[in-house]
PDB file of N, CA, C and O in Angstrom:
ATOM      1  N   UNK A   1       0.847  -1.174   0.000  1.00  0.00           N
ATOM      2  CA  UNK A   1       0.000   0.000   0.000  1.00  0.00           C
ATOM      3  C   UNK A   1       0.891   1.236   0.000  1.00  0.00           C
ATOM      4  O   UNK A   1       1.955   1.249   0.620  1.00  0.00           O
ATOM      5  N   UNK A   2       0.424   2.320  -0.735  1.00  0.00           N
ATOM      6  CA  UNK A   2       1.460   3.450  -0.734  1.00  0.00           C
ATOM      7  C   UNK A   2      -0.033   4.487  -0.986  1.00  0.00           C
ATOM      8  O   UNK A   2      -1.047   4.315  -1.662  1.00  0.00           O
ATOM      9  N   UNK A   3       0.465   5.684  -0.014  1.00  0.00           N
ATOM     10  CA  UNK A   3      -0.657   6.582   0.131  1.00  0.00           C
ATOM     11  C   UNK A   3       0.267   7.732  -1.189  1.00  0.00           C
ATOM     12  O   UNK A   3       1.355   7.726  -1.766  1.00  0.00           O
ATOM     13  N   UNK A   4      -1.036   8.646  -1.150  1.00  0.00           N
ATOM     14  CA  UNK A   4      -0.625   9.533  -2.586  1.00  0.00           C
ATOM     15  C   UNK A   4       0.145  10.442  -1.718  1.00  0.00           C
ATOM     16  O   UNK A   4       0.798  11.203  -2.432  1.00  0.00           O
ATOM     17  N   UNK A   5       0.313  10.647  -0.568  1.00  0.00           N
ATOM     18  CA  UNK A   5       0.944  11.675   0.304  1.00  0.00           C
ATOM     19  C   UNK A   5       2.551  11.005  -0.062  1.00  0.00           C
ATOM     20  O   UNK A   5       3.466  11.810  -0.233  1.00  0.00           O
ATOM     21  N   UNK A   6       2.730  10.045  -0.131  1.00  0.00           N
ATOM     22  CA  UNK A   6       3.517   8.930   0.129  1.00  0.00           C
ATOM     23  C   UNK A   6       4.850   9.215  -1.219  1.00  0.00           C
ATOM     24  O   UNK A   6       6.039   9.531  -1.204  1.00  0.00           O
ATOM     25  N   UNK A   7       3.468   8.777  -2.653  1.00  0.00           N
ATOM     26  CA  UNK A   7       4.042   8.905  -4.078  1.00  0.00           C
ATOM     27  C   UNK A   7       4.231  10.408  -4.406  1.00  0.00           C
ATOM     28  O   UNK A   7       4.502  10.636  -5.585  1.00  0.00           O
ATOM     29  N   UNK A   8       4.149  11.347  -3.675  1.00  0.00           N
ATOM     30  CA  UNK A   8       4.603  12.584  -4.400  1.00  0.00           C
ATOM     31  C   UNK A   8       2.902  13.250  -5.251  1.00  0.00           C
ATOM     32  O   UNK A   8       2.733  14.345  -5.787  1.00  0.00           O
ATOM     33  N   UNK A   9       2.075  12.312  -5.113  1.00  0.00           N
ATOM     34  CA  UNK A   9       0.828  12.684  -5.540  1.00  0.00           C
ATOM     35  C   UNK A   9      -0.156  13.838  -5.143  1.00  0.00           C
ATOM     36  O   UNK A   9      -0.906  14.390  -5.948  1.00  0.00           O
ATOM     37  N   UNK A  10      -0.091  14.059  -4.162  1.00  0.00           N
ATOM     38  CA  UNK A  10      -1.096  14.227  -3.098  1.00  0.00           C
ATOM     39  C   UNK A  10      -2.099  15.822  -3.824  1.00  0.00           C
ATOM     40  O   UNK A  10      -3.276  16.119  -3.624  1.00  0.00           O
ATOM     41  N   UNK A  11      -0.753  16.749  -4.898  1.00  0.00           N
ATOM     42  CA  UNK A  11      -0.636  17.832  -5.432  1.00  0.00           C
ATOM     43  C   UNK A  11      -1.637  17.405  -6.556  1.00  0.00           C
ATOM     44  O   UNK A  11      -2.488  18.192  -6.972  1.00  0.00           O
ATOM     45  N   UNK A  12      -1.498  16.066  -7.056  1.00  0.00           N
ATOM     46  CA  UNK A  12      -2.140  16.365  -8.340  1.00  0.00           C
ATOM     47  C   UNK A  12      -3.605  16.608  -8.682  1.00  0.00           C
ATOM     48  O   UNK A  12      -4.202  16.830  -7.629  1.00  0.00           O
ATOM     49  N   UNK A  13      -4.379  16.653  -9.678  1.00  0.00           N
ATOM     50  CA  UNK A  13      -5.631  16.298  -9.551  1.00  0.00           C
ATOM     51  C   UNK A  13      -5.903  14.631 -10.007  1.00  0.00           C
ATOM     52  O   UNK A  13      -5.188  13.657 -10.238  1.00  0.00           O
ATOM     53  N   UNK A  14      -7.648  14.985  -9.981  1.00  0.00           N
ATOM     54  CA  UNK A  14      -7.941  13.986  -9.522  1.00  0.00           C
ATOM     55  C   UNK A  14      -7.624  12.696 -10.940  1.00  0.00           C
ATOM     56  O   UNK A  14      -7.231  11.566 -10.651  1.00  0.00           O
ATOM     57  N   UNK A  15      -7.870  13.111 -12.369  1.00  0.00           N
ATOM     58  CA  UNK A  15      -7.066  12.260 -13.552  1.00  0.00           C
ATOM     59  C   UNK A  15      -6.114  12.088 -13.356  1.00  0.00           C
ATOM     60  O   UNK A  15      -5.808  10.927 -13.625  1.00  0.00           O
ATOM     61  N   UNK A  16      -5.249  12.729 -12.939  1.00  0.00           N
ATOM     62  CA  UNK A  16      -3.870  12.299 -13.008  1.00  0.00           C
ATOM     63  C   UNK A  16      -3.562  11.407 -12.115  1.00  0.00           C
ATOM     64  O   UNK A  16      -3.095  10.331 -12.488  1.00  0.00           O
ATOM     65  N   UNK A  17      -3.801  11.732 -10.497  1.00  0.00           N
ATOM     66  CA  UNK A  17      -4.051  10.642  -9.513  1.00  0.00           C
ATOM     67  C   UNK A  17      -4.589   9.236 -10.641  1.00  0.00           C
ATOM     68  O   UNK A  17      -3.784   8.347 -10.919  1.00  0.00           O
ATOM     69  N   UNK A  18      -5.661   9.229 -11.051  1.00  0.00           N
ATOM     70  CA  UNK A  18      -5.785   7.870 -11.819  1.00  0.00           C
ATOM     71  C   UNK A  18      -5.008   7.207 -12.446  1.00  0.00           C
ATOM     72  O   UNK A  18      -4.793   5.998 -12.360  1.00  0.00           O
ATOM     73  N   UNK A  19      -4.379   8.250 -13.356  1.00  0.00           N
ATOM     74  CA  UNK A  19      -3.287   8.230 -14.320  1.00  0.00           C
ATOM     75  C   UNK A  19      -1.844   7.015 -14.007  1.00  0.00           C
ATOM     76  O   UNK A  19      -1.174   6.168 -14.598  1.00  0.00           O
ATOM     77  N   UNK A  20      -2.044   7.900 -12.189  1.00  0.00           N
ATOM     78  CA  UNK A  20      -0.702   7.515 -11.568  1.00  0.00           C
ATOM     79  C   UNK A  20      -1.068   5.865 -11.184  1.00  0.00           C
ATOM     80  O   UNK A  20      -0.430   4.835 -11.400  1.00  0.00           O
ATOM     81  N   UNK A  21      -1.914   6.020 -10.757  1.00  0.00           N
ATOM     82  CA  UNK A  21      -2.266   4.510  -9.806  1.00  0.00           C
ATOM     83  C   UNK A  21      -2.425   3.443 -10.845  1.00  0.00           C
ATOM     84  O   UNK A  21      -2.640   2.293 -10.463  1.00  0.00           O
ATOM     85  N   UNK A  22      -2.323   3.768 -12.365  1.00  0.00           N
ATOM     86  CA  UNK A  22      -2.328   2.797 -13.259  1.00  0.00           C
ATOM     87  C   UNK A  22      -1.136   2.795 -13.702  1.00  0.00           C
ATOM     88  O   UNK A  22      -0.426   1.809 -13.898  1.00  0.00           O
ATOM     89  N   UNK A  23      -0.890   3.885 -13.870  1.00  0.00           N
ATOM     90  CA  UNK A  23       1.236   3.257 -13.893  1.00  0.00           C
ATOM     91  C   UNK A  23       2.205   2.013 -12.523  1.00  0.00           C
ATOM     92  O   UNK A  23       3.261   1.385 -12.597  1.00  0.00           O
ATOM     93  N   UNK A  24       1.255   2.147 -11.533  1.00  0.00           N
ATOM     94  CA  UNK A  24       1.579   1.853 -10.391  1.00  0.00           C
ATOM     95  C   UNK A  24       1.146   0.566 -10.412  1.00  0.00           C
ATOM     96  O   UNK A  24       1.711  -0.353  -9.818  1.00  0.00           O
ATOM     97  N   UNK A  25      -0.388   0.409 -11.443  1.00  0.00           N
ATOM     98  CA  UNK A  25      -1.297  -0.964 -11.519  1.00  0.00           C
ATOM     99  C   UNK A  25      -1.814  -1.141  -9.921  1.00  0.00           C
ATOM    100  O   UNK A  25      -1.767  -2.228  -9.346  1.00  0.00           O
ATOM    101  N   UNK A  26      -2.121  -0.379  -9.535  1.00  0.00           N
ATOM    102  CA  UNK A  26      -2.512  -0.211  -8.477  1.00  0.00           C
ATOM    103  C   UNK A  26      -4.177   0.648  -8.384  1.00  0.00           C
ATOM    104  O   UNK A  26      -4.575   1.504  -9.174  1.00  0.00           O
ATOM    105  N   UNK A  27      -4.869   0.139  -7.262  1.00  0.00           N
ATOM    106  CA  UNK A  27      -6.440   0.205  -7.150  1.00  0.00           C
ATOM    107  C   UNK A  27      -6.760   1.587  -5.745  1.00  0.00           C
ATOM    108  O   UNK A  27      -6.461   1.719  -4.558  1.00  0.00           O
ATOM    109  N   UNK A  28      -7.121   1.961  -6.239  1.00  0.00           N
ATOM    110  CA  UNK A  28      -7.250   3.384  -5.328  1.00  0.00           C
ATOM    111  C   UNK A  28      -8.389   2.934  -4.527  1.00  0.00           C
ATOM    112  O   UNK A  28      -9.370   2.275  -4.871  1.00  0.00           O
ATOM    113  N   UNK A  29      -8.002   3.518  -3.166  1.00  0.00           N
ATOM    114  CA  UNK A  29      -9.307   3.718  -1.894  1.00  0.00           C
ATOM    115  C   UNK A  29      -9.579   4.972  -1.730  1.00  0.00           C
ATOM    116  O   UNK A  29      -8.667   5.513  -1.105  1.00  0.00           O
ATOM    117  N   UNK A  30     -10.347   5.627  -1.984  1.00  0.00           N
ATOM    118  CA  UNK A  30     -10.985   7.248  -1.587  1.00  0.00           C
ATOM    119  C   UNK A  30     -11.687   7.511  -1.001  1.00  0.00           C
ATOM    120  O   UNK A  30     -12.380   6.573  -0.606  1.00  0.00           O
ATOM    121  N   UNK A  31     -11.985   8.622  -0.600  1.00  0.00           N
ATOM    122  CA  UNK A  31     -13.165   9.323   0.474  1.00  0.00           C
ATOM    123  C   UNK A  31     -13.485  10.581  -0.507  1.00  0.00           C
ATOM    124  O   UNK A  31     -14.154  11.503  -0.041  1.00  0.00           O
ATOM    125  N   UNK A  32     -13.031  10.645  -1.839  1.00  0.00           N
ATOM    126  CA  UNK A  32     -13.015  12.132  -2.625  1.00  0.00           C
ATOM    127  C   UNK A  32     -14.175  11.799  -3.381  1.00  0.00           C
ATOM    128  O   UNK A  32     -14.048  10.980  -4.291  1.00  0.00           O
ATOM    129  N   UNK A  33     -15.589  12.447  -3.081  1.00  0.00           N
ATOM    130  CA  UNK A  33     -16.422  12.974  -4.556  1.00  0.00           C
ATOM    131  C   UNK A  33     -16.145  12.864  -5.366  1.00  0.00           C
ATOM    132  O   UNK A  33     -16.735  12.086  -6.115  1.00  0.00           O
ATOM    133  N   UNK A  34     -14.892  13.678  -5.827  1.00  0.00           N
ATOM    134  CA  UNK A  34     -14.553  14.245  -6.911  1.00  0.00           C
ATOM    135  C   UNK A  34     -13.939  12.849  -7.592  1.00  0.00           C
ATOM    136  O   UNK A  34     -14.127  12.595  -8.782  1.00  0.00           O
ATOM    137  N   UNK A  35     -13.441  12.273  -7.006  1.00  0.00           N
ATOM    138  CA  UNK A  35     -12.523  10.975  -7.601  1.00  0.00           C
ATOM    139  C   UNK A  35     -13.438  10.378  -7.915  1.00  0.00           C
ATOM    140  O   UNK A  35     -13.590  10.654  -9.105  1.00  0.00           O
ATOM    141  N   UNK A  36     -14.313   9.594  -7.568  1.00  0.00           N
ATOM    142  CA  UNK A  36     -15.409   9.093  -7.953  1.00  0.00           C
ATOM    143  C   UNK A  36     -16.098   9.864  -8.886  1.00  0.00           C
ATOM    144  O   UNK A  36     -16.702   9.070  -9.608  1.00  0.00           O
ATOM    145  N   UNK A  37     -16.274  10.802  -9.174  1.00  0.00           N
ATOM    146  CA  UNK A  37     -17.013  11.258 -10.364  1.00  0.00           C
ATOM    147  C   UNK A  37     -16.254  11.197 -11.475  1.00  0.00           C
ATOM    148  O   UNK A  37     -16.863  11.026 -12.532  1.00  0.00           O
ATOM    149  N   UNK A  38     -14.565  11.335 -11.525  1.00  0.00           N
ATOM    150  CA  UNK A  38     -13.922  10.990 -12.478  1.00  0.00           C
ATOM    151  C   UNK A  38     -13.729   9.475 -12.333  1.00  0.00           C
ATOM    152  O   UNK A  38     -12.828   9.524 -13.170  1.00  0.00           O
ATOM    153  N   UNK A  39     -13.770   8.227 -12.029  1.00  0.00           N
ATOM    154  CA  UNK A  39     -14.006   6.909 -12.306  1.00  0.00           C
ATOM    155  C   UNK A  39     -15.415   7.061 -13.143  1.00  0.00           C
ATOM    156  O   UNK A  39     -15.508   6.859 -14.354  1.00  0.00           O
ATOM    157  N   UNK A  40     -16.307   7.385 -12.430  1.00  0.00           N
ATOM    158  CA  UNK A  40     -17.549   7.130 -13.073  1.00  0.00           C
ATOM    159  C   UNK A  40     -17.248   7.861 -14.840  1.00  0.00           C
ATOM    160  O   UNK A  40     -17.626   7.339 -15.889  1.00  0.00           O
ATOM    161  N   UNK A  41     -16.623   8.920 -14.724  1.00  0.00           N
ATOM    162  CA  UNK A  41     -16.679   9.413 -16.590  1.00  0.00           C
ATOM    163  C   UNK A  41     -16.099   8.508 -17.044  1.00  0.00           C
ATOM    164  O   UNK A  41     -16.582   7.902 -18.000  1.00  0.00           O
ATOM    165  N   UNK A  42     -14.904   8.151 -16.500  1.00  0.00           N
ATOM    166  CA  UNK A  42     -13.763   6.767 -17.194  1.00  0.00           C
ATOM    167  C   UNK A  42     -15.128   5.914 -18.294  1.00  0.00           C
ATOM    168  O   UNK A  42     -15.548   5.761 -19.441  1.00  0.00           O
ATOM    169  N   UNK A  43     -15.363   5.503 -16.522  1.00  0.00           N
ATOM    170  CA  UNK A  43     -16.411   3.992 -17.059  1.00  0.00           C
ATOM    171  C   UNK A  43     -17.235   4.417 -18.431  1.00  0.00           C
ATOM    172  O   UNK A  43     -17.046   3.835 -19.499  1.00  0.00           O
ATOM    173  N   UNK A  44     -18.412   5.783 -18.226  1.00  0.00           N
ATOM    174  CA  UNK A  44     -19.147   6.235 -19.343  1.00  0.00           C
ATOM    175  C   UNK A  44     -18.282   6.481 -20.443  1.00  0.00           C
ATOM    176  O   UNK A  44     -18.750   6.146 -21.531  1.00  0.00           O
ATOM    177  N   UNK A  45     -17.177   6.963 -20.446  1.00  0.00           N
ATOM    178  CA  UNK A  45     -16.524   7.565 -21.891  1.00  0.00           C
ATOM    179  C   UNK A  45     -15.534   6.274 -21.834  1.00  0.00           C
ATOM    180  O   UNK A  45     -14.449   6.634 -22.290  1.00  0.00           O
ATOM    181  N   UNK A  46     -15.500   4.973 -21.464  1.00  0.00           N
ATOM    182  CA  UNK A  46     -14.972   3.629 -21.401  1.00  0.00           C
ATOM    183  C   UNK A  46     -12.913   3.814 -21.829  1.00  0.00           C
ATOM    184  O   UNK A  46     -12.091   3.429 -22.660  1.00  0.00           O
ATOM    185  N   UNK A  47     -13.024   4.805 -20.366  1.00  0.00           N
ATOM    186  CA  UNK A  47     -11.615   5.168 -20.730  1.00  0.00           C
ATOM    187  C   UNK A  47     -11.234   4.065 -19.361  1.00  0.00           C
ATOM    188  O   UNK A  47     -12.144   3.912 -18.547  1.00  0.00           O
ATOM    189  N   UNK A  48      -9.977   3.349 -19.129  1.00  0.00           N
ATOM    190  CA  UNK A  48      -9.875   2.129 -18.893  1.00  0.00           C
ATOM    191  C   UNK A  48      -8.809   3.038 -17.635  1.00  0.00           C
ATOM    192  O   UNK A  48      -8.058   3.996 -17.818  1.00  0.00           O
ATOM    193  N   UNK A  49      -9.167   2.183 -16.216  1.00  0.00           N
ATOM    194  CA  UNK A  49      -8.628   2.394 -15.381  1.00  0.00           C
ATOM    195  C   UNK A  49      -8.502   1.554 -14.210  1.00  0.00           C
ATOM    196  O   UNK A  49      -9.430   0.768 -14.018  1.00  0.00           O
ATOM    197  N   UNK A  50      -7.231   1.561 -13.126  1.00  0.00           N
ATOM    198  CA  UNK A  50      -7.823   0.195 -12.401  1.00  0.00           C
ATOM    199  C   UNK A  50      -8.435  -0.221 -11.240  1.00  0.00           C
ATOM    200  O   UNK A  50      -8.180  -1.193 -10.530  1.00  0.00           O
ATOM    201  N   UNK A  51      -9.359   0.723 -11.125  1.00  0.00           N
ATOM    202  CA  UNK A  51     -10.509   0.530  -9.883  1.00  0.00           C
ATOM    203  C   UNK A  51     -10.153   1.369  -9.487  1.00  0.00           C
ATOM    204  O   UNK A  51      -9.025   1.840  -9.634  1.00  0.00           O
ATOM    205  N   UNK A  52     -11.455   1.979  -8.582  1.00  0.00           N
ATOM    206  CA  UNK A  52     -11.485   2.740  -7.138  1.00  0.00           C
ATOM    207  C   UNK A  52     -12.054   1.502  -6.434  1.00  0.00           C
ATOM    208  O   UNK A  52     -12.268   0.375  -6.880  1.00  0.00           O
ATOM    209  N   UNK A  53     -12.251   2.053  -5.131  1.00  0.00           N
ATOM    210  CA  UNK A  53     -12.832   1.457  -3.751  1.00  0.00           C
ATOM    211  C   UNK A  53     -13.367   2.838  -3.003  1.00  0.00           C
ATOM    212  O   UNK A  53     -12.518   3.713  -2.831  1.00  0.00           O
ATOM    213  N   UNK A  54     -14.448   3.040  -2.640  1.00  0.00           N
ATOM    214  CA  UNK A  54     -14.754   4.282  -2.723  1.00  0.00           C
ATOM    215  C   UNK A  54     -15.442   3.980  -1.168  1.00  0.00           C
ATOM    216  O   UNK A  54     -16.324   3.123  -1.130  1.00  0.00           O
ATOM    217  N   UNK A  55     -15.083   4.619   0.014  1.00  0.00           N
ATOM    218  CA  UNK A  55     -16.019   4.884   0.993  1.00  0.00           C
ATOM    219  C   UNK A  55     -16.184   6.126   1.945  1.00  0.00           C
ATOM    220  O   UNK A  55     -15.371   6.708   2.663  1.00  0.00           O
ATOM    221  N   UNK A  56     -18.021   6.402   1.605  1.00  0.00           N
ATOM    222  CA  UNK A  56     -17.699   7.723   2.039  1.00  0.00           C
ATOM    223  C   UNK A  56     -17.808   8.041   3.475  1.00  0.00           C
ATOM    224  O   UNK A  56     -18.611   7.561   4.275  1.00  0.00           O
ATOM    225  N   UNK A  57     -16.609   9.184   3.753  1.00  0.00           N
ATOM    226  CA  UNK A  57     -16.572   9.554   5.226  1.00  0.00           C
ATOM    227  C   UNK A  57     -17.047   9.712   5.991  1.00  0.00           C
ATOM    228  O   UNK A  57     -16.365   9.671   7.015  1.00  0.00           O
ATOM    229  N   UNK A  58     -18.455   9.997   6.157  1.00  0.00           N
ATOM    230  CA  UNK A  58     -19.185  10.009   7.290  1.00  0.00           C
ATOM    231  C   UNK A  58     -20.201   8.902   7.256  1.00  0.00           C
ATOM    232  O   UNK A  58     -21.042   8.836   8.153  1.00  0.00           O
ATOM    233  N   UNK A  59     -20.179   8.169   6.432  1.00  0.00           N
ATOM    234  CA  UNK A  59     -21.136   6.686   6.344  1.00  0.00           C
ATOM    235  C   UNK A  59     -20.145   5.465   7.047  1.00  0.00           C
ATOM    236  O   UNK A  59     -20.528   4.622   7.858  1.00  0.00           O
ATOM    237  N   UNK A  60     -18.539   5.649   6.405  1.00  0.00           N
ATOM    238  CA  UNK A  60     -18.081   4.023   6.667  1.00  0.00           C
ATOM    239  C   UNK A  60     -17.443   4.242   7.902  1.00  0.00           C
ATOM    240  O   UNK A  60     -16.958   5.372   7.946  1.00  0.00           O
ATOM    241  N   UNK A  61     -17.247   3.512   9.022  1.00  0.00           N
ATOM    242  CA  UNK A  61     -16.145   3.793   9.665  1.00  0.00           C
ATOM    243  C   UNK A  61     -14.867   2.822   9.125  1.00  0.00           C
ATOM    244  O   UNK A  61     -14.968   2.073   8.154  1.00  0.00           O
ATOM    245  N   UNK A  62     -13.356   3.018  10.138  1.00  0.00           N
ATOM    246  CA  UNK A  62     -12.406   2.623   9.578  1.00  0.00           C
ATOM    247  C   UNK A  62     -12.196   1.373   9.963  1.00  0.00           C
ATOM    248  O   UNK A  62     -11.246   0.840   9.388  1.00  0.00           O
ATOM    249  N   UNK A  63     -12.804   0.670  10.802  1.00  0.00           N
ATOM    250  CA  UNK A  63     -13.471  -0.830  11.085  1.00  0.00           C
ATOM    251  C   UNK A  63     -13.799  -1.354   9.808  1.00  0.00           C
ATOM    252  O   UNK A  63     -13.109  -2.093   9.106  1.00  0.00           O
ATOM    253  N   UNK A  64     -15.148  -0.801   9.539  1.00  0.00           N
ATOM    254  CA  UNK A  64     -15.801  -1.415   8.471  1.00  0.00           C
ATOM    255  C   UNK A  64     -14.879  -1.060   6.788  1.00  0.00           C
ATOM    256  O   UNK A  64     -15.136  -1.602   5.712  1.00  0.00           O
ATOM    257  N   UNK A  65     -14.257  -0.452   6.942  1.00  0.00           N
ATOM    258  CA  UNK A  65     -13.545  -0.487   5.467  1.00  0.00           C
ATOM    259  C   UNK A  65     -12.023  -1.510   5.769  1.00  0.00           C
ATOM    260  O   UNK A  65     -11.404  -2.048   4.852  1.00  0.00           O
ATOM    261  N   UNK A  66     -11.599  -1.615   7.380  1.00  0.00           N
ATOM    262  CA  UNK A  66     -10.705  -2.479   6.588  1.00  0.00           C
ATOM    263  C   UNK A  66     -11.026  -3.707   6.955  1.00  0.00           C
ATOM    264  O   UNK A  66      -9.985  -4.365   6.935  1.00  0.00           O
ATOM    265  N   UNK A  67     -12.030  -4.441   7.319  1.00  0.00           N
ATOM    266  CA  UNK A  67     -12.799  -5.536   7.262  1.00  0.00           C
ATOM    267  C   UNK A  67     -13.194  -5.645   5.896  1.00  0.00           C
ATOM    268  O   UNK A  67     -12.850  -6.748   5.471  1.00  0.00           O
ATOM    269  N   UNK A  68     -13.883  -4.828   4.869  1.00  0.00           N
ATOM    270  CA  UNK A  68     -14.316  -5.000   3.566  1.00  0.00           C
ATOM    271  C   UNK A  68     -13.051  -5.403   2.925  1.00  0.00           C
ATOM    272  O   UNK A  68     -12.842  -6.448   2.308  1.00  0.00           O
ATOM    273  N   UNK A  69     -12.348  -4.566   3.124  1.00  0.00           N
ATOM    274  CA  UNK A  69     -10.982  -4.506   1.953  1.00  0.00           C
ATOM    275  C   UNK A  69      -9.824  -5.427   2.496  1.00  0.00           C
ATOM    276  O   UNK A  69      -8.707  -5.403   1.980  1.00  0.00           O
ATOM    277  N   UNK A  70     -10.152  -6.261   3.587  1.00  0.00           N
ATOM    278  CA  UNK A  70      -9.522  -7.490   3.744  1.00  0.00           C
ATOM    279  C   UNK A  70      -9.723  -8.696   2.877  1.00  0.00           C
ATOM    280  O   UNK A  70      -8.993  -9.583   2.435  1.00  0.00           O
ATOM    281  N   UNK A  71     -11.696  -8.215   2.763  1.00  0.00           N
ATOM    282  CA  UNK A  71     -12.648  -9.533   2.272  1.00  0.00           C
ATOM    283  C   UNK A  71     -12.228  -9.329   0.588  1.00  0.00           C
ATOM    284  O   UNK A  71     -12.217 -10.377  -0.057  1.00  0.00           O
ATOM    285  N   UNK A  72     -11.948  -8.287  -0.023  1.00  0.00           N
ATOM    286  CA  UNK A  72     -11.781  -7.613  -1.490  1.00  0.00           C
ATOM    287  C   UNK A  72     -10.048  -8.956  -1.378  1.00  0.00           C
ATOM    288  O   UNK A  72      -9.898 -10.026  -1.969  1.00  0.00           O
ATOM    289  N   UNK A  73      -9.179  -8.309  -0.489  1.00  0.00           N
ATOM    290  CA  UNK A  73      -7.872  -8.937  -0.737  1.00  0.00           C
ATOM    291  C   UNK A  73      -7.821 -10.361  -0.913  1.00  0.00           C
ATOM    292  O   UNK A  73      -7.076 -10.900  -1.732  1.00  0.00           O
ATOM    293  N   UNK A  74      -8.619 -10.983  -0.139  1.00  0.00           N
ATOM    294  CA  UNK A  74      -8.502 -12.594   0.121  1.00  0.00           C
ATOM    295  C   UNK A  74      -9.744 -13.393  -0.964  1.00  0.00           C
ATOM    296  O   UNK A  74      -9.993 -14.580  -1.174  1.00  0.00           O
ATOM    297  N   UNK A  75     -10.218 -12.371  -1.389  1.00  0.00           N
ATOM    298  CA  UNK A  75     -11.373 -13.008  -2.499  1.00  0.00           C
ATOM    299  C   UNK A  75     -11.121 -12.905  -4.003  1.00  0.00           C
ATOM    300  O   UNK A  75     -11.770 -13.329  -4.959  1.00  0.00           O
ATOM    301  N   UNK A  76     -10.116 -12.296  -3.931  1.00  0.00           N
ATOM    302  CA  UNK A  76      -9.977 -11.787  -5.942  1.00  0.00           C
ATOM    303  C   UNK A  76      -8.522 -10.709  -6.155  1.00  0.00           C
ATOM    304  O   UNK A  76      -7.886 -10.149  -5.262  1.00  0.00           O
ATOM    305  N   UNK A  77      -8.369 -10.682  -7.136  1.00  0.00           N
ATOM    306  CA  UNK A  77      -7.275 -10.174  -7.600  1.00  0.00           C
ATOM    307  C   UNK A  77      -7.464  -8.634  -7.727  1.00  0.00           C
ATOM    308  O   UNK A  77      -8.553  -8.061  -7.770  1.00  0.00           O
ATOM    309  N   UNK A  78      -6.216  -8.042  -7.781  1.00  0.00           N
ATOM    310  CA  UNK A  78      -6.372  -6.250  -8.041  1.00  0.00           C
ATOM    311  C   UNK A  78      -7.333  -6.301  -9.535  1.00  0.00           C
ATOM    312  O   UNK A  78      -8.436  -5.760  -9.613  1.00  0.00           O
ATOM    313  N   UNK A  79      -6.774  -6.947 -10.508  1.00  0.00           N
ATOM    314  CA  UNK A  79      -7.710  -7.175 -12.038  1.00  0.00           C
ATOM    315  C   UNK A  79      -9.147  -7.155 -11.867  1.00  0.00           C
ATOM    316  O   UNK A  79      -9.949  -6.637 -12.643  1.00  0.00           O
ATOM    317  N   UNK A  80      -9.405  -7.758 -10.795  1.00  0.00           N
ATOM    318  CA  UNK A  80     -10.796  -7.924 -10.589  1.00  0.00           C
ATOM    319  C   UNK A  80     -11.807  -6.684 -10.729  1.00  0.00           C
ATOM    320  O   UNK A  80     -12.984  -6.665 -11.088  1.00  0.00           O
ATOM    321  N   UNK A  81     -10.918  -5.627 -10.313  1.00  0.00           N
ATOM    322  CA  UNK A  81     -11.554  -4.177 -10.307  1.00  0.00           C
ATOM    323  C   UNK A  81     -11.428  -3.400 -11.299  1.00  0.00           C
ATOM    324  O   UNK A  81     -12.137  -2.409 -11.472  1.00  0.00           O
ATOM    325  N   UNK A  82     -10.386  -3.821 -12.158  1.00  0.00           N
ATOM    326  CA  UNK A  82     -10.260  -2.962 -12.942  1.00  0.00           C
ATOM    327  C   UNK A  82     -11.596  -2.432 -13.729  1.00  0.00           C
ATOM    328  O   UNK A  82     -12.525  -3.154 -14.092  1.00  0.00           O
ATOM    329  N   UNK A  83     -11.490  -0.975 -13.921  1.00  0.00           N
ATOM    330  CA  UNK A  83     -12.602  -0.067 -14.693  1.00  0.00           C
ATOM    331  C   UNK A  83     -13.929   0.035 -13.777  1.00  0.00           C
ATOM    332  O   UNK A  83     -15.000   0.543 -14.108  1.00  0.00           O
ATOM    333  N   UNK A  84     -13.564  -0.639 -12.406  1.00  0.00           N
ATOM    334  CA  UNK A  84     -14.853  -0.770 -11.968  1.00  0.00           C
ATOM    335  C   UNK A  84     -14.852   0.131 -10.158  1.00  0.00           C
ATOM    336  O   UNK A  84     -13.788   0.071  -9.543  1.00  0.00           O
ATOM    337  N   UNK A  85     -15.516   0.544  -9.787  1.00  0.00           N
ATOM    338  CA  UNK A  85     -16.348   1.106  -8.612  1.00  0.00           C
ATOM    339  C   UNK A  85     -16.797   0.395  -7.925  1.00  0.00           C
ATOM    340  O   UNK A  85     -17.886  -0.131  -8.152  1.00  0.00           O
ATOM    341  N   UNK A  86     -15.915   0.107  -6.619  1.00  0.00           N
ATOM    342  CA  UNK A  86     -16.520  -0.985  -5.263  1.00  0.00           C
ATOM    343  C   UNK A  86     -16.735   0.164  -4.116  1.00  0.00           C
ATOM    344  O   UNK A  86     -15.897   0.856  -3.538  1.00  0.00           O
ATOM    345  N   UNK A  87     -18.117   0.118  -3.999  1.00  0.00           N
ATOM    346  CA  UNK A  87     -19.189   1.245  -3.258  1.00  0.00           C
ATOM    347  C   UNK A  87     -18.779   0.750  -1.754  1.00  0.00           C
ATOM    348  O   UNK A  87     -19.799   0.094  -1.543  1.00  0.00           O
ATOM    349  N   UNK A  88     -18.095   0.616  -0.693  1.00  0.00           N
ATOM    350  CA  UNK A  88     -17.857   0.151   1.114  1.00  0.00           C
ATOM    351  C   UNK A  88     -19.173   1.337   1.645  1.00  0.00           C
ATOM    352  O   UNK A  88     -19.589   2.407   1.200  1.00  0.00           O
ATOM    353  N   UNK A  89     -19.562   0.329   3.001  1.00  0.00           N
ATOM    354  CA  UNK A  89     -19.542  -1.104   3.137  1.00  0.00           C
ATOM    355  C   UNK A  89     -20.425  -1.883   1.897  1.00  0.00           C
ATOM    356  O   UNK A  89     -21.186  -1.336   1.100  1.00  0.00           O
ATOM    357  N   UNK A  90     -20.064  -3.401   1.993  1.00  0.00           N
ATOM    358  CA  UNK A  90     -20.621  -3.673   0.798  1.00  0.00           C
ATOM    359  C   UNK A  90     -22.478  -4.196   1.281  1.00  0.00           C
ATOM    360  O   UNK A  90     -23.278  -4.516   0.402  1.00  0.00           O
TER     361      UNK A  90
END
């Protein structure tokens, strides 16, 4: 796991963040609106990216997301998500 604070990211917006996490082949966890609304255009304008995991901040606590995203790790592959939006809790 590497946070975008982490990769030098944290500055960018929110495409490019995507941009990055697919150079990385890596599946993003957010709490950002905004990120999620750019996955969702991906998906509609079928521009190819490799997942979010999306849970929002005042609905999930941090219990329940890393209980989900244990069940995500031990059930399927990062591929599994690709282009796709996993809504926590499930």
């Amino acid at each position: 796991m590497i946070t975008a604070h982490e990769d030098g990211a944290s500055a960018m917006d929110d495409p490019a963040i995507l941009d990055r996490a697919g150079e990385l082949e890596r599946v993003l966890l957010t709490q950002d609106d905004d990120l999620l609304a750019e996955a969702t255009r991906r998906q509609r304008g079928g521009i190819p990216f490799h997942g979010v995991i999306y849970a929002h901040q005042l609905r999930v606590s941090i219990g329940t997301c890393v209980h989900n995203l244990e069940i995500i790790a031990k059930a399927g592959e990062p591929e599994d998500l690709g282009n796709r939006v996993q809504f926590l809790p499930f």
